[in-house]
C-alpha positions as CSV (number, residue, x, y, z in Angstrom):
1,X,4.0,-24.0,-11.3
2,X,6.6,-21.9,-9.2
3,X,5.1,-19.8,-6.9
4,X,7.6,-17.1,-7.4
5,X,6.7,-16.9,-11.2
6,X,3.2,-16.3,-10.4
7,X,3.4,-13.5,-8.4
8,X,5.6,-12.0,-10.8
9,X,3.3,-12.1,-13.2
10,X,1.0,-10.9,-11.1
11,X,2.9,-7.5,-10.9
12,X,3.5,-7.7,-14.0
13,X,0.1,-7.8,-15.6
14,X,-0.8,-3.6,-14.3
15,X,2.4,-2.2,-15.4
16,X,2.0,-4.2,-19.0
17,X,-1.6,-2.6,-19.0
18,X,-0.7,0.6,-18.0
19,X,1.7,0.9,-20.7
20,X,0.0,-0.7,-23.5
21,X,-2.9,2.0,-22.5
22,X,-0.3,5.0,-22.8
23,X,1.1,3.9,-25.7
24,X,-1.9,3.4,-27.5
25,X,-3.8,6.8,-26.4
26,X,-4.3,9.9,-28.3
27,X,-1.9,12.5,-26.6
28,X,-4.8,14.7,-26.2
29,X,-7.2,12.3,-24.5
30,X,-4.9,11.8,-21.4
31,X,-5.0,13.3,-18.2
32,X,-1.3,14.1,-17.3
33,X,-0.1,16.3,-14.1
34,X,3.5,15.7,-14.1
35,X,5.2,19.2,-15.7
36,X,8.7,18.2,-15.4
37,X,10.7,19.2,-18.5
38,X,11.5,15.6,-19.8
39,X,8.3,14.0,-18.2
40,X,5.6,16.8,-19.5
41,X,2.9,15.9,-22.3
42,X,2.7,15.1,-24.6
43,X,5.9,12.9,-24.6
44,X,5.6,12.0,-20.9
45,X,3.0,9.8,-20.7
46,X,4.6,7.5,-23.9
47,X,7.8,7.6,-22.3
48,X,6.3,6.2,-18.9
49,X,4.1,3.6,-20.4
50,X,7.8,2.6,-22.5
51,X,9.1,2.1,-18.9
52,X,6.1,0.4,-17.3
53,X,6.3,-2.0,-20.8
54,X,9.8,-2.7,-20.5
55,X,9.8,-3.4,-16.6
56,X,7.0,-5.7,-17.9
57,X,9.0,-7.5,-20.1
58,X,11.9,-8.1,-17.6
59,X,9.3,-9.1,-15.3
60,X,8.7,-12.4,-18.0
61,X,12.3,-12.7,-19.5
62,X,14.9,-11.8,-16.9
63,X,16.8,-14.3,-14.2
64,X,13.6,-14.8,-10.9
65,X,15.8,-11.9,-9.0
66,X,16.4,-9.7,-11.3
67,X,13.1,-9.5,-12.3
68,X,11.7,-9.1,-9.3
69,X,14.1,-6.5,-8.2
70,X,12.7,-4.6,-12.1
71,X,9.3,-4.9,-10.2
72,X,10.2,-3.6,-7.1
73,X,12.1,-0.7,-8.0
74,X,9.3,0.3,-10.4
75,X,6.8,0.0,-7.9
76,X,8.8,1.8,-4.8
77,X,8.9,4.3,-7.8
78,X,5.1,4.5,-8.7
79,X,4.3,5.0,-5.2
80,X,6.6,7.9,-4.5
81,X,5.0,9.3,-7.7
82,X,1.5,8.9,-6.3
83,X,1.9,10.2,-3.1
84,X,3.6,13.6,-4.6
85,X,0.3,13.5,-7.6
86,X,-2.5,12.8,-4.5
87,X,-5.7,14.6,-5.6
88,X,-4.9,15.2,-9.0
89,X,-6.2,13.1,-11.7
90,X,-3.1,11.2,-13.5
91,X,-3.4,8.6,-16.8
92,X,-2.8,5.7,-14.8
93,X,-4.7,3.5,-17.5
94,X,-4.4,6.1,-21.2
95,X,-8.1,7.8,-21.4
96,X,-9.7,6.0,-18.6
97,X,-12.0,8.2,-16.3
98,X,-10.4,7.2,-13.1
99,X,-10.4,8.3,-9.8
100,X,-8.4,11.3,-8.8
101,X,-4.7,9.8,-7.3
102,X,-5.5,9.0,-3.6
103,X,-4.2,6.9,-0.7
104,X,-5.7,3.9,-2.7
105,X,-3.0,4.2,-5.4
106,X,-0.1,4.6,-3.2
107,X,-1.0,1.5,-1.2
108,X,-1.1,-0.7,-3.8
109,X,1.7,0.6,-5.5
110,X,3.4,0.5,-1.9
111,X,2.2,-3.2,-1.8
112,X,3.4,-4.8,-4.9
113,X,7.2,-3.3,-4.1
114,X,6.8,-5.1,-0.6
115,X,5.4,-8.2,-2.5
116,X,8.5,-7.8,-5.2
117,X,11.4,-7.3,-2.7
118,X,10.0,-10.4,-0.5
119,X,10.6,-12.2,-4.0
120,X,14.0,-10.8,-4.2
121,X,14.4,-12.5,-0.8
122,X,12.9,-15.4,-1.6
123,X,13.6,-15.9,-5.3
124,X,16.4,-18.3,-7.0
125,X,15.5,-21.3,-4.7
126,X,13.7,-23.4,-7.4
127,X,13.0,-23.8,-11.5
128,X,11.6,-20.8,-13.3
129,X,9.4,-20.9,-15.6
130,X,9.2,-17.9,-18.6
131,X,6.2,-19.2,-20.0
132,X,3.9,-18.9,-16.4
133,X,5.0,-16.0,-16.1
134,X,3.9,-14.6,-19.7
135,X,0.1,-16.3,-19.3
136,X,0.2,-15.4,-15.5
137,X,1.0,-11.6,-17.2
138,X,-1.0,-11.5,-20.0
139,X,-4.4,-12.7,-18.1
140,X,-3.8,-10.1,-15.1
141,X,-3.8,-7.7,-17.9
142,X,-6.2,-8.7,-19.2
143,X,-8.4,-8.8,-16.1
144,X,-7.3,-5.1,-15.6
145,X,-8.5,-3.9,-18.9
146,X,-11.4,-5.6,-18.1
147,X,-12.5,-3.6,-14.7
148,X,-11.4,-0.2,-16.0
149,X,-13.6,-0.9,-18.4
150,X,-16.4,-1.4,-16.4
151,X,-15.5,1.8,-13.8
152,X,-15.2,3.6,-17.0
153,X,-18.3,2.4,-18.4
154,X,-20.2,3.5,-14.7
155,X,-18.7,6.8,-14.7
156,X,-19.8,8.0,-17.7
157,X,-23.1,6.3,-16.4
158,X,-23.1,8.6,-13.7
159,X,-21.6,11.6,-15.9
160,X,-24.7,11.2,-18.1
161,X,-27.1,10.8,-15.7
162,X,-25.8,14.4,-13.6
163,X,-29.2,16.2,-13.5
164,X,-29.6,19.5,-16.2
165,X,-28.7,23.4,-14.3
166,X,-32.1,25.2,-14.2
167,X,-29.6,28.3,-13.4
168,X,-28.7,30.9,-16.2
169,X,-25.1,30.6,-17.1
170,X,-23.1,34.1,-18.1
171,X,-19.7,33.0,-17.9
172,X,-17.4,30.0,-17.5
173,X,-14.4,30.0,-15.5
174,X,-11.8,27.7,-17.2
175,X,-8.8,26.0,-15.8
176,X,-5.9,25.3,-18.2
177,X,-2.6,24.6,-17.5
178,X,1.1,24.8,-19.5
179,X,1.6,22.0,-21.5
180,X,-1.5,20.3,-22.0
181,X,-2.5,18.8,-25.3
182,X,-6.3,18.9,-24.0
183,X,-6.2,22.5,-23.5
184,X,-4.5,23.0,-26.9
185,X,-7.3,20.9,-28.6
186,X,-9.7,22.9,-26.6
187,X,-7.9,26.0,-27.4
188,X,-8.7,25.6,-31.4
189,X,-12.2,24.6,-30.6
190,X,-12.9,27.9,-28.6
191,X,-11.3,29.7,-31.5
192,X,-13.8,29.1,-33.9
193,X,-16.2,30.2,-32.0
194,X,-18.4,33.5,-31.8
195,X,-16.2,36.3,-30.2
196,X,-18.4,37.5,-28.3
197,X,-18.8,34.3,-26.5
198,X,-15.0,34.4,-26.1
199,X,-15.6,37.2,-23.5
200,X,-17.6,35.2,-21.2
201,X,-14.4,33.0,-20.2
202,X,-12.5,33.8,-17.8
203,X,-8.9,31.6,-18.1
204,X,-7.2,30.4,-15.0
205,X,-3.5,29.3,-15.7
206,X,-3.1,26.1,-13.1
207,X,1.1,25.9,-11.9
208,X,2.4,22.7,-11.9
209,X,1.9,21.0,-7.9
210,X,-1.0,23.9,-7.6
211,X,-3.7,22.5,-6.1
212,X,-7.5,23.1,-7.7
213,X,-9.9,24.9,-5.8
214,X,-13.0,23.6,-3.6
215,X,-15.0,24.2,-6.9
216,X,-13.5,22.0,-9.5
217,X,-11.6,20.3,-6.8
218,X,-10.8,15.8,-7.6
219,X,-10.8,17.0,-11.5
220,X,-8.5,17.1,-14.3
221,X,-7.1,19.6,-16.6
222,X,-8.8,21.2,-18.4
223,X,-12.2,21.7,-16.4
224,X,-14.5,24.7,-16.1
225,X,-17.5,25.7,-14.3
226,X,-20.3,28.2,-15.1
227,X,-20.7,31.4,-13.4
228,X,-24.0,33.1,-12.8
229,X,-25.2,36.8,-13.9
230,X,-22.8,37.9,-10.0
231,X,-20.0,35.8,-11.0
232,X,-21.0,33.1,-8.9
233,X,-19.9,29.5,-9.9
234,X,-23.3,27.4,-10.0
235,X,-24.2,23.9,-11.3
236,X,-22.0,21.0,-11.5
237,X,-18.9,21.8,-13.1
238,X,-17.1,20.1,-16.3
239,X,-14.6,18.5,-17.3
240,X,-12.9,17.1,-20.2
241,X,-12.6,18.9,-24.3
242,X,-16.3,18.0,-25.1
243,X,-17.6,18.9,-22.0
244,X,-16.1,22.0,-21.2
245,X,-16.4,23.1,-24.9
246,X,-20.8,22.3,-24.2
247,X,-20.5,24.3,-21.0
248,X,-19.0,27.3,-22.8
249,X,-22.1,26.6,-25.5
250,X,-24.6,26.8,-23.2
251,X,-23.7,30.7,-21.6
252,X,-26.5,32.9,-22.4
253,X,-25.7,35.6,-24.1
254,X,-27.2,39.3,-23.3
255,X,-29.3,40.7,-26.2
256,X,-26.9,43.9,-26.0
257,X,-24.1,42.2,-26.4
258,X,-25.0,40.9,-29.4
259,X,-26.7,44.2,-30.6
260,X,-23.3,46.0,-29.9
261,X,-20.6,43.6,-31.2
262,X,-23.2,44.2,-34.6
C-alpha cells in the first residue's frame, strides 16, 4: 500500500465530507459569511462543496502529482479563506453547529497544503493505487461525519442545557445580514406574527467583513438578543431561525400596548 496514496486519501476524505454536507443541506440551514457576488447564499455554499467534491475526486482518480497538487492548491486556498472568515461562523460541514472560524481552521487547512505539496515532491516514485485511495477516502470521511456528529450532538447538549432568563424581556435586538436565506426564512416567520410584537425588534443590517459586537460576538447570522425594559441586552443571547424566532416569543408585552393597538 503506497504511502503516497494514503495520505492522499487522507486529504481527501474532509473536502469529500465537506462537500457531500453542502450539497446535501437545505440552503436555509447553513451558516454562510462570504457576500461575494458569485460566492453569496444561497448558491455559494453548493458551488463550494462542487469544488471541494471535485478536488476530491481528482484526489482518487488523477496521475499521484497531479492529484496532490488538486489537494494542495485547494487547501493553500481554504486557509487563505479561513484566515480572512476568523470569528465568524462559516458552513464548513452543511448545518453543523461548529465553532466560529479560528486559528484552529487555518492550521489545519495550512497543514494539509504543506502535507500535499511534500507529495508533489515526493510523488511519482512508485505504483499508485486508485483503489487505496478511494477506501483510504471514503473511511476518513466517514470518520469526519462521525465526530461532527458528536460535537454537534454536545452542543446542542450544552444549547439545551443554557439555564432559563429570570429577567423580563421588552425587546430583541436582531442581527440580519444581505443575502441570507436564514434571515429570509425568519423574515416570513416574524411576518405572521402579532404586529405589535413586530415593534419590539429592533433590526441590525450586518455588512459583509463587519465584525459582531461583544454581545452576540463567535455567532452566526441571524442571532438576536433580548433587551430589558432600559434597552439593555440581558440573558444569553440566540441564535439560529427557531431560536431567535422563541426569543422574539417570549418579549413581554405592556398591557397598554395591547389596549391601544385594540
Amino acid at each position: 500500500m503506497p504511502v503516497t496514496d494514503v495520505v492522499l486519501g487522507i486529504l481527501a476524505g474532509p473536502m469529500a465530507a465537506a462537500g457531500l454536507a453542502k450539497l446535501v443541506s437545505p440552503a436555509e440551514k447553513l451558516q454562510w459569511p462570504i457576500r461575494h457576488p458569485v460566492l453569496r447564499a444561497p448558491h455559494g455554499p453548493k458551488l463550494v462543496g462542487v469544488a471541494e467534491f471535485t478536488v476530491a475526486a481528482i484526489a482518487i482518480l488523477a496521475s499521484e502529482r497531479w492529484a496532490a497538487v488538486a489537494v494542495a492548491v485547494a487547501y493553500a486556498s481554504l486557509a487563505a479563506v479561513a484566515f480572512w472568515l476568523r470569528g465568524q461562523k462559516c458552513a464548513c460541514f452543511g448545518a453543523a453547529r461548529l465553532a466560529a472560524v479560528g486559528r484552529t481552521h487555518v492550521s489545519l487547512n495550512a497543514v494539509g497544503a504543506v502535507v500535499a505539496a511534500m507529495v508533489v515532491v515526493a510523488g511519482g516514485a512508485g505504483p499508485s493505487s486508485t483503489v487505496t485511495r478511494l477506501g483510504v477516502t471514503a473511511g476518513a470521511a466517514v470518520g469526519i461525519f462521525g465526530l461532527i456528529l458528536i460535537l454537534d450532538r454536545r452542543r446542542e447538549a450544552a444549547a439545551m442545557a443554557t439555564p432559563p432568563c429570570d429577567e423580563r424581556i421588552y425587546g430583541v435586538r436582531m442581527y440580519e445580514a444581505e443575502d441570507c436565506p436564514a434571515c429570509r426564512a425568519l423574515k416570513e416567520l416574524i411576518g405572521k406574527m402579532d404586529p405589535i410584537r413586530h415593534r419590539t425588534i429592533e433590526k441590525v443590517t450586518v455588512a459583509m467583513g463587519e465584525k459582531l459586537p461583544a454581545e452576540v460576538e463567535g455567532l452566526g447570522i441571524p442571532c438576536a438578543v433580548g433587551l430589558d425594559a432600559g434597552g439593555k441586552a440581558v440573558c444569553v443571547p440566540a441564535e439560529g431561525i427557531g431560536a431567535v424566532k422563541r426569543l422574539i416569543e417570549s418579549v413581554t408585552i405592556p398591557t397598554t400596548a395591547v389596549a391601544s393597538d385594540g
